[in-house]
C-alpha positions as a Python dict, from the first residue, in 0.01 Angstrom:
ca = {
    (1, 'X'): (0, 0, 0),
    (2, 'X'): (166, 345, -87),
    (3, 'X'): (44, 650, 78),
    (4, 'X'): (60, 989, -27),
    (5, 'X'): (235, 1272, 233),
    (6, 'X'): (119, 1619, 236),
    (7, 'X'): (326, 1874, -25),
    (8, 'X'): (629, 2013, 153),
    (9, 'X'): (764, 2327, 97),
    (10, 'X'): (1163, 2314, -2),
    (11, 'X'): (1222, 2656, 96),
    (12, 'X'): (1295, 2628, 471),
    (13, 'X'): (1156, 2859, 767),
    (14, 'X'): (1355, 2935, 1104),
    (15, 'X'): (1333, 2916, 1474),
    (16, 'X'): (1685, 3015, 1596),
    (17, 'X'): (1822, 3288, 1626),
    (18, 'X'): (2187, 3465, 1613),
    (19, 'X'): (2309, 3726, 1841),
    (20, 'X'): (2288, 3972, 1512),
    (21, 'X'): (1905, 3865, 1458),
    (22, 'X'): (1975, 3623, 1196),
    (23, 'X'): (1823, 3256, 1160),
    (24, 'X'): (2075, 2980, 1292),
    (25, 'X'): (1911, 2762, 1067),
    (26, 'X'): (1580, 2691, 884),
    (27, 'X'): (1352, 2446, 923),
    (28, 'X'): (1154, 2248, 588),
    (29, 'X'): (768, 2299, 687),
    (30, 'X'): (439, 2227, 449),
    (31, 'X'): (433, 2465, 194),
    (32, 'X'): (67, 2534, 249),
    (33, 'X'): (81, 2657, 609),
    (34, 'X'): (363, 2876, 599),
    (35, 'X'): (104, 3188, 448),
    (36, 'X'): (-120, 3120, 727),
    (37, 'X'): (147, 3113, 975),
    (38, 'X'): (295, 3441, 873),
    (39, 'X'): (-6, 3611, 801),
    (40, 'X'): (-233, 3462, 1144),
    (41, 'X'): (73, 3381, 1359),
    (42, 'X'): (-43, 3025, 1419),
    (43, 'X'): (198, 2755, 1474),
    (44, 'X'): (369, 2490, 1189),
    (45, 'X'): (550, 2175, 1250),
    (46, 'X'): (885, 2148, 1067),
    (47, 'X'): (996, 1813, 896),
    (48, 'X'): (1230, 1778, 1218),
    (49, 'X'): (900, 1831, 1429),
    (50, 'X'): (1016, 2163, 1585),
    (51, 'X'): (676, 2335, 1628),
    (52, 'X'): (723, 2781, 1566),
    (53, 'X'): (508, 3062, 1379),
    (54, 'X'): (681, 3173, 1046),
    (55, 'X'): (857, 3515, 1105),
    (56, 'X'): (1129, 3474, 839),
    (57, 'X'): (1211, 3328, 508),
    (58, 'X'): (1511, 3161, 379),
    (59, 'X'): (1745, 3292, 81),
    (60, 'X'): (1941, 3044, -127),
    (61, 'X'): (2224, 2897, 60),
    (62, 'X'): (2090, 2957, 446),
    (63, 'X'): (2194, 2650, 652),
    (64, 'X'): (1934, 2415, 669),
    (65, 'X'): (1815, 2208, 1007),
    (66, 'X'): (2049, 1893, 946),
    (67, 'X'): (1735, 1681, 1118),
    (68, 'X'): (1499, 1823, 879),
    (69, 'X'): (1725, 1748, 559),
    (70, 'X'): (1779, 1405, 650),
    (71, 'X'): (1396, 1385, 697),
    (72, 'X'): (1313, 1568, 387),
    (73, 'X'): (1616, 1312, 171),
    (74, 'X'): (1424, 1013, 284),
    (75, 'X'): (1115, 1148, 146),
    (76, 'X'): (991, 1020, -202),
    (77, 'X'): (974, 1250, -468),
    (78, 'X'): (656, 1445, -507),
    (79, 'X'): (429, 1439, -827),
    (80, 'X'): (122, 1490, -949),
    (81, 'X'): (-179, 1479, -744),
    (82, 'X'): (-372, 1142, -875),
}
């Protein structure tokens, strides 16, 4: 039996914080909640299951939550919706 997981978003989202106000690291979290978390401040659930609102986005080559990039390798590869 093969079961579908819900989309997730490649661009990752953060939780910690530098001294100088930028993200340690970002988290991967569904693509479909992170609008909703930035725009009602409710809560998402990263890949690595660290639990946050959005407050930030990531720009190519931020460092990525290692536990959340093994997570998100091991995933299958998404496709269409059937």
């Amino acid at each position: 039996m093969t079961t579908t997981l819900p989309e997730t978003e490649t661009n990752p989202e953060t939780t910690e914080q530098t001294s100088d106000d930028r993200p340690e690291v970002f988290h991967y979290v569904q693509k479909d909640k992170i609008a909703e978390s930035a725009v009602m401040g409710s809560h998402v659930v990263a890949l690595c299951g660290e639990v946050f609102p959005v407050t930030k986005s990531a720009k190519p080559g931020s460092p990525v939550c290692p536990e959340c990039k093994e997570v998100f390798e091991g995933l299958p590869p998404g496709g269409d919706d059937e």
